[in-house]
Wavefront OBJ file of the C-alpha trace (Angstrom):
o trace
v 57.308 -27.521 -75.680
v 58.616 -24.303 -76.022
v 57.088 -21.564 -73.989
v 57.118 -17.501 -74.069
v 57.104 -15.454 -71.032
v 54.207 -13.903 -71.864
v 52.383 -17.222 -71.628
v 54.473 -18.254 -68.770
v 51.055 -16.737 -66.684
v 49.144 -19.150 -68.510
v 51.554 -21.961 -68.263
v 51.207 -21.574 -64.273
v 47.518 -21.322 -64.638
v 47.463 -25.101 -65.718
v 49.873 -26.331 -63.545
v 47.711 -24.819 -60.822
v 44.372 -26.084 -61.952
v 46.294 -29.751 -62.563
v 47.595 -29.563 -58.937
v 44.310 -28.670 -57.353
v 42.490 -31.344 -59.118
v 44.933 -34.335 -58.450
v 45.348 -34.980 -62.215
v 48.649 -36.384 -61.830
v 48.290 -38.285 -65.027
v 49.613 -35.180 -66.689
v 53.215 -35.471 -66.981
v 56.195 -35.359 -68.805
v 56.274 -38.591 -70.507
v 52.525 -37.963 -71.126
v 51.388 -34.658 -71.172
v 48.154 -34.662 -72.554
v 48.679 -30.762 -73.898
v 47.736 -30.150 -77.250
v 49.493 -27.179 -78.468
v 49.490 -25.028 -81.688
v 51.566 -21.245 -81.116
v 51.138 -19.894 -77.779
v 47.645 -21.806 -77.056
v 47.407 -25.095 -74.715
v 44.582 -27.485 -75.022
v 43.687 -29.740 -72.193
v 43.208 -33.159 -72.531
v 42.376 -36.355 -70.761
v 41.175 -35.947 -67.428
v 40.435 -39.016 -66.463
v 42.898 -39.681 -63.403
v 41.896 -36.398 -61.564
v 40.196 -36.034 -58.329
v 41.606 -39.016 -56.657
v 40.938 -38.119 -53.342
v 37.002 -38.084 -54.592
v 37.106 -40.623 -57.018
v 40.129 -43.037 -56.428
v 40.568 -46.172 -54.972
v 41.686 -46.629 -50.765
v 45.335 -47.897 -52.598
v 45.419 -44.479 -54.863
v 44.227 -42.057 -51.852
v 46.613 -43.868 -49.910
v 49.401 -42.636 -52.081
v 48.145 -39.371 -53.557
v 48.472 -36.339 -50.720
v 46.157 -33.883 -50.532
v 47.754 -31.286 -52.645
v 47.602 -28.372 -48.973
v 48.894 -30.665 -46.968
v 52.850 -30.359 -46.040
v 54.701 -32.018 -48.627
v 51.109 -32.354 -50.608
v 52.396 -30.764 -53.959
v 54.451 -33.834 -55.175
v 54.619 -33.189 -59.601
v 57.438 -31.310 -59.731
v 59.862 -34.498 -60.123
v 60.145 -37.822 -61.205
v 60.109 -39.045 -64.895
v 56.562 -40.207 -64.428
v 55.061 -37.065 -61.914
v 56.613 -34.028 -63.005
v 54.339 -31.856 -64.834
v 55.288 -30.970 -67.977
v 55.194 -27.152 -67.673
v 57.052 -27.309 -64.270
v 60.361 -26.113 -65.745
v 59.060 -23.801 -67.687
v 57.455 -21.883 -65.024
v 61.207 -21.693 -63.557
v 62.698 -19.281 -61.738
v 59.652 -18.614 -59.997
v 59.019 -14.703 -60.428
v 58.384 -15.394 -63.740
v 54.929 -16.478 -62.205
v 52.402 -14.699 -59.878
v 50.828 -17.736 -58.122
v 49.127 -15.176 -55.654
v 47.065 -14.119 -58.327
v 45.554 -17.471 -59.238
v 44.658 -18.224 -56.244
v 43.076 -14.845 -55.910
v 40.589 -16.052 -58.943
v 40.508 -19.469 -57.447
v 38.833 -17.812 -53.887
v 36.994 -15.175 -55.704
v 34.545 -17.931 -56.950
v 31.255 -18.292 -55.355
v 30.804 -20.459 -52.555
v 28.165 -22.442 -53.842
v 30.369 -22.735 -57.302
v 31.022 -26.920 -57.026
v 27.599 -28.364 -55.212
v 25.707 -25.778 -58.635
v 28.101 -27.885 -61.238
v 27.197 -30.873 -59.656
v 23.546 -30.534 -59.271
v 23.751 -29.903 -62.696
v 25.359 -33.298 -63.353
v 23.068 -35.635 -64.996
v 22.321 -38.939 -63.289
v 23.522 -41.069 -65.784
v 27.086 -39.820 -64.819
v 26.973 -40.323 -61.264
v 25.837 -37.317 -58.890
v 27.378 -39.137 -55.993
v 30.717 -38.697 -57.911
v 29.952 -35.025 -58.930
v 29.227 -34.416 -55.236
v 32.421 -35.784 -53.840
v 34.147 -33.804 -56.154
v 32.557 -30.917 -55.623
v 32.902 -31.501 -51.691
v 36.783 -31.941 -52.587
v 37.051 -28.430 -54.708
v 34.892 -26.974 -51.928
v 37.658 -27.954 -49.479
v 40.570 -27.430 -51.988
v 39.198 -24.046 -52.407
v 39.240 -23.323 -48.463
v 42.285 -24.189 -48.720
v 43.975 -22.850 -52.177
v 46.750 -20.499 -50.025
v 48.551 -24.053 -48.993
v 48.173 -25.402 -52.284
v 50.106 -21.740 -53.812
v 52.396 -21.977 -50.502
v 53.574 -26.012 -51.239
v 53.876 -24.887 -55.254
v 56.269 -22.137 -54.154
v 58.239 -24.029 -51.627
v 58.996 -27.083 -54.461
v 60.848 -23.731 -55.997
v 62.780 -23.239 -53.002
v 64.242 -26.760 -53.243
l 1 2 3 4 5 6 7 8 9 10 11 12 13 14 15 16 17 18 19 20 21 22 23 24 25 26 27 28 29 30 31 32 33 34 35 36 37 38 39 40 41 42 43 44 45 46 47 48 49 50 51 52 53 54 55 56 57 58 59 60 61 62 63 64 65 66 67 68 69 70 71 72 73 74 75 76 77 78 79 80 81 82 83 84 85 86 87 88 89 90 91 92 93 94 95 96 97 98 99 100 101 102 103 104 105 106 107 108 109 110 111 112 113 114 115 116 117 118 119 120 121 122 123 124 125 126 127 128 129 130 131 132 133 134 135 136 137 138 139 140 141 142 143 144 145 146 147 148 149 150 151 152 153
């Protein structure tokens, strides 16, 4: 998957969003990108959120993504992200900036989306993931800071 510098920007934008929300089920041997010119398509995200929605085993094993070492899919055949390399060498990139839109959300931006959840799908779910994007978001600078130090490497 070839793609442009100019989308580079965008490329990081996913890999961002992916890292914050745990969905380590997108990875090179299954990407779960759909992709037609320069546009990207997410699909499938049904392994995200694992420190909400995962089992004792999975949290056990997944870090928290702004904890030291936390940012762990940027190797291994089955946990590297598919658009790691492409977001290589890293001022190609400006991480600082997603984060910036990341923090510029309203507080209250998760617990809304997941009042909003209907009951049939579980609020208790939508409100431990929205707890875990409240923290994530607190803490979004770490997340950026462990992304950039798996460049370093």
């Amino acid at each position: 998957m070839a793609v442009s510098r100019d989308h580079a920007q965008m490329a990081a934008e996913i890999y961002v969003f992916d890292t914050i929300i745990q969905n380590w089920d997108r990875c090179a041997a299954n990407p779960n990108l759909l992709v037609k010119g320069d546009r990207f398509l997410m699909i499938d995200h049904g392994e995200a959120f694992v420190e909400a929605t995962g089992s004792d085993a999975e949290r056990e094993v997944t870090p928290l993504p702004w904890k030291l070492g936390g940012v762990v899919n940027h190797e291994g055949e089955y946990e590297m992200h598919p658009l790691w390399f492409k977001l290589r060498p890293k001022n190609r990139v400006d991480f600082a900036a997603i984060a910036d839109r990341w923090k510029a959300l309203p507080d209250d931006t998760f617990a809304l989306i997941a009042a909003d959840v209907p009951y049939c799908w579980s609020k208790v779910t939508a409100s431990r993931i929205a707890a875990y994007m409240t923290e994530a978001m607190e803490n979004v600078n770490d997340i950026v800071a462990n992304i950039e130090h798996n460049f370093d490497r």
